[in-house]
C-alpha positions, 0 to 999 in steps of 0.5 A, a space after each residue: 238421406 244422404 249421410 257421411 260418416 267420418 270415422 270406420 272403427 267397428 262402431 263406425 263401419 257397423 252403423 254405416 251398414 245399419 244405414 245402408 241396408 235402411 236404404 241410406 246414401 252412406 260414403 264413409 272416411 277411413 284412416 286406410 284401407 287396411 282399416 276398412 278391409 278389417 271394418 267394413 262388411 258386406 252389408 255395406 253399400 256406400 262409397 269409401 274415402 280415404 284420409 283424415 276427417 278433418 282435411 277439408 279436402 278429403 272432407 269435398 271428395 267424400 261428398 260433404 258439400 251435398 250430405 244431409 247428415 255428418 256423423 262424426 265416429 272417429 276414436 278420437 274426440 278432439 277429431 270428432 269435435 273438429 270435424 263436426 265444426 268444419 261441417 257446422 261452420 265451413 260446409 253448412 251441413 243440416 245435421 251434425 253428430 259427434 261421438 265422445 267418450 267423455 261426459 264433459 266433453 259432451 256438455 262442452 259440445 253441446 254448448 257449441 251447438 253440435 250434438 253428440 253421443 256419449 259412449 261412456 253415457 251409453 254403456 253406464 245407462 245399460 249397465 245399469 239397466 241391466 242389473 235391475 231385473 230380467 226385463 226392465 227398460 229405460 228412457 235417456 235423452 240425448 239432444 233432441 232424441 230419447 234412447 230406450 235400452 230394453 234388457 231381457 233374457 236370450 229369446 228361444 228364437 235368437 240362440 245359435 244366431 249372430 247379431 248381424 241375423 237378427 231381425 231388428 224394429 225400425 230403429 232398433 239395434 242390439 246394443 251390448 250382450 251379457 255372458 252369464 258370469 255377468 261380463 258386457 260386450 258391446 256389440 261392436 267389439 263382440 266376436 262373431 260366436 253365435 248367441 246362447 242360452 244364458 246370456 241376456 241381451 240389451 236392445 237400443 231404440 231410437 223412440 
């Protein structure tokens, strides 16, 4: 597919190499170029624009007119729900996402017919998943999808690795780490140390 993603935070960068690397068409908007030096890694093999997602000019340039998916990932809501209207509305793309942070903003977006995914919704659900037991998993939706959050103990086999070293199921990524005294890291803000023993992982899959 052909996919756009405005928006090249740490979370934005890492799902568009995810993509990348599942054989996706990726172009990518960053606010500037330092932004995507800092971001983006060498997993990604898409195209990059530069400027603001909701410029509808910058928005032609990054192919908007031609993709089959938008996924709006900025970290600012009212951006990402501006975007993802220009891409409704103005270009007739088939497929539109949208990041919020606020849970009622994203029932107010979901009225107006465009999808989203909730962070705050995300962490909350893993957070709690992980507190039930040493392996548990649980069933959210959002929209028309389901997300499984799957919470266990470090497997032998992925200590001293990075996330980026694991190998994944179709659709599956690792979602957030756990250090022993109990802090969660989400995956996008975590360092780069290779795993250890202690820690638990949560796992996020597309079902």
């Amino acid at each position: 597919m052909n996919i756009l993603i405005a928006g090249c935070g740490k979370t934005g960068a890492k799902l568009a190499s995810q993509l990348c690397e599942k054989g996706h068409d990726v172009s990518i908007i960053a606010q500037s170029r330092a932004h995507a030096d800092t971001n983006i890694d060498n997993a990604f093999s898409g195209t990059v624009m530069y400027g603001i997602a909701i410029d509808q000019s910058v928005l032609k340039k990054s192919g908007i007119d031609t993709c089959d998916v938008f996924i709006a990932m900025t970290d600012d809501d009212n951006t990402n729900i501006m975007s993802a209207q220009l891409a409704r509305e103005i270009f007739k793309v088939p497929k539109i996402l949208a990041r919020v942070s606020d849970p009622e903003k994203a029932n107010f977006y979901e009225d107006l017919g465009i999808e989203t995914v909730c962070s705050a919704e995300l962490t909350i659900e893993a957070v709690c998943a992980s507190v039930r037991s040493d392996y548990s998993e649980r069933l959210i939706n959002f929209g028309s999808h389901s997300v499984k959050f799957t919470t266990m103990d470090i497997p032998k086999e992925f200590i001293g690795c990075s996330p980026h070293e694991i190998t994944y199921e179709n659709d599956e990524t690792l979602f957030a780490i756990i250090a022993p005294e109990g802090t969660l890291t989400l995956v996008g803000d975590y360092d780069g140390v290779p795993l250890f023993k202690g820690q638990r992982l949560i796992f996020s899959k597309i079902v």
